[in-house]
C-alpha positions as CSV (number, residue, x, y, z in Angstrom):
1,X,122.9,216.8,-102.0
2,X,121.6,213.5,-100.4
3,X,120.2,210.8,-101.7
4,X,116.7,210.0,-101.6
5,X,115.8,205.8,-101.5
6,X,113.1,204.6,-103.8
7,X,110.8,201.5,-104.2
8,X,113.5,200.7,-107.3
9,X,116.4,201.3,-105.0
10,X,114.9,198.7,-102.4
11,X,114.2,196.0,-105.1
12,X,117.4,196.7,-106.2
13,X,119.0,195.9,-103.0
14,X,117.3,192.5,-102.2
15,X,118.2,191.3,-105.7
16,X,121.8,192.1,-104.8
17,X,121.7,191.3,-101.0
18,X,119.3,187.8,-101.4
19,X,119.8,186.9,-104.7
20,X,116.0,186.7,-106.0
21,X,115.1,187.6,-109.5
22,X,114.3,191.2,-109.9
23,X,110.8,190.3,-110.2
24,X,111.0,188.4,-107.2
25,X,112.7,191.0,-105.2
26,X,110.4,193.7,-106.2
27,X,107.2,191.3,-105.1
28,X,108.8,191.2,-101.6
29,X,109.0,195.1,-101.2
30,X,105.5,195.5,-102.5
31,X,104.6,192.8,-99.6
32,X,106.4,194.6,-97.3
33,X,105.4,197.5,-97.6
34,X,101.6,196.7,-98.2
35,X,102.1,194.7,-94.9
36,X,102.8,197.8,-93.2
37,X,100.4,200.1,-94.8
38,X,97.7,197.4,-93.6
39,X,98.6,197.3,-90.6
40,X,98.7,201.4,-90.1
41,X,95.3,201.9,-91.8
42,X,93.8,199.6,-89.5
43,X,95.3,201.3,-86.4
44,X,97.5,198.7,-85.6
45,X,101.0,200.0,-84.5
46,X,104.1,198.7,-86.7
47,X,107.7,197.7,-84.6
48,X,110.6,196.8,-86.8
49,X,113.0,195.5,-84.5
50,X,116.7,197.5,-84.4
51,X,115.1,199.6,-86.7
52,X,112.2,201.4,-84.9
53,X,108.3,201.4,-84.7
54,X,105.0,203.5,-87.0
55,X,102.0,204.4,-85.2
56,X,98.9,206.4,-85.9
57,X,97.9,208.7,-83.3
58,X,94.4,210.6,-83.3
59,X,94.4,214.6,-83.5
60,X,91.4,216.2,-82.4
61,X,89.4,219.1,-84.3
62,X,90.6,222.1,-83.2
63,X,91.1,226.1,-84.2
64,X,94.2,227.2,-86.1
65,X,95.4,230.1,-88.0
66,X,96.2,231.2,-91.2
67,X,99.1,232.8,-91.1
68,X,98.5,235.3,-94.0
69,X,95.5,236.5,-92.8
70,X,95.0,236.2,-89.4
71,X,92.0,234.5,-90.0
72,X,90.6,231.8,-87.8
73,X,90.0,228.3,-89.8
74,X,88.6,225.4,-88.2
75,X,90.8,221.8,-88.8
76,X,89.4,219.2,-88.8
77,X,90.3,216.0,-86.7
78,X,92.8,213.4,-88.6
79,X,94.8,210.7,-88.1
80,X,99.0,210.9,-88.5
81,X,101.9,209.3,-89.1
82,X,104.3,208.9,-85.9
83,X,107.8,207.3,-86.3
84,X,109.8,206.5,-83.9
85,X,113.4,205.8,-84.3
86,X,114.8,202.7,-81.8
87,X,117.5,203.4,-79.6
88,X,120.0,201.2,-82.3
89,X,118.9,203.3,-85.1
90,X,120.0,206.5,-83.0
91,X,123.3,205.1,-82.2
92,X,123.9,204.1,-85.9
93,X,122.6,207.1,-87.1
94,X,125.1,209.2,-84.8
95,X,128.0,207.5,-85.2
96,X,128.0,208.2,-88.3
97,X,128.3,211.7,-87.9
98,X,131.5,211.2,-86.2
99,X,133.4,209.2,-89.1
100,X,134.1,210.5,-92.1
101,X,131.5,212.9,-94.1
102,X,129.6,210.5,-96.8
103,X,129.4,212.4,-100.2
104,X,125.7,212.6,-102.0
C-alpha cells in the first residue's frame, strides 16, 4: 500500500531538513501552499522549477451523459486543475522504477 504525504508530513520534513521549530516549519508550508493556491484562484499559472508547473485551464459548458440512464445532462462550464510534471521529475520518477521496489 503507498503512502500518501500530508500537511503534517511536510512540516515534518522542514523541521528535520532546515531545522526550524515545528511551529515555524509548519508556518512555512501553510505560506507555501497559500502562495500557490493564490496564485491558481487568480488564474495565474504556478512553475516550480525541477519539479513541474499548476495551471487552470477553462472548460466550456457542454452536453454529457449519465451513464446509468442514458439521459442527457447539461455541465456546466468550470475551471480545473492541470499539472504538469517537468522533464526532471519524469526522469526521477522513472528511474526509480528501475532500482529496487520501495516497500509502502
Amino acid at each position: 500500500m503507498t503512502k500518501t504525504i500530508t500537511r503534517a508530513d511536510l512540516t515534518e520534513s522542514v523541521y528535520q531538513e532546515v531545522g526550524l521549530s515545528r511551529n515555524e516549519s509548519a508556518q512555512l508550508v501553510e505560506s507555501v501552499l497559500d502562495e500557490i493556491s493564490g496564485c491558481l484562484t487568480r488564474g495565474e499559472s504556478v512553475k516550480v522549477s525541477s519539479f513541474g508547473s499548476f495551471s487552470v485551464r477553462h472548460k466550456r459548458a457542454r452536453m454529457g451523459r449519465n451513464p446509468k440512464t442514458g439521459e442527457e445532462v447539461p455541465i456546466k462550464p468550470r475551471r480545473v486543475l492541470v499539472f504538469r510534471p517537468s522533464h526532471v521529475l519524469k526522469e526521477v520518477i522513472n528511474k526509480s522504477l528501475s532500482g529496487p521496489e520501495v516497500a509502502g
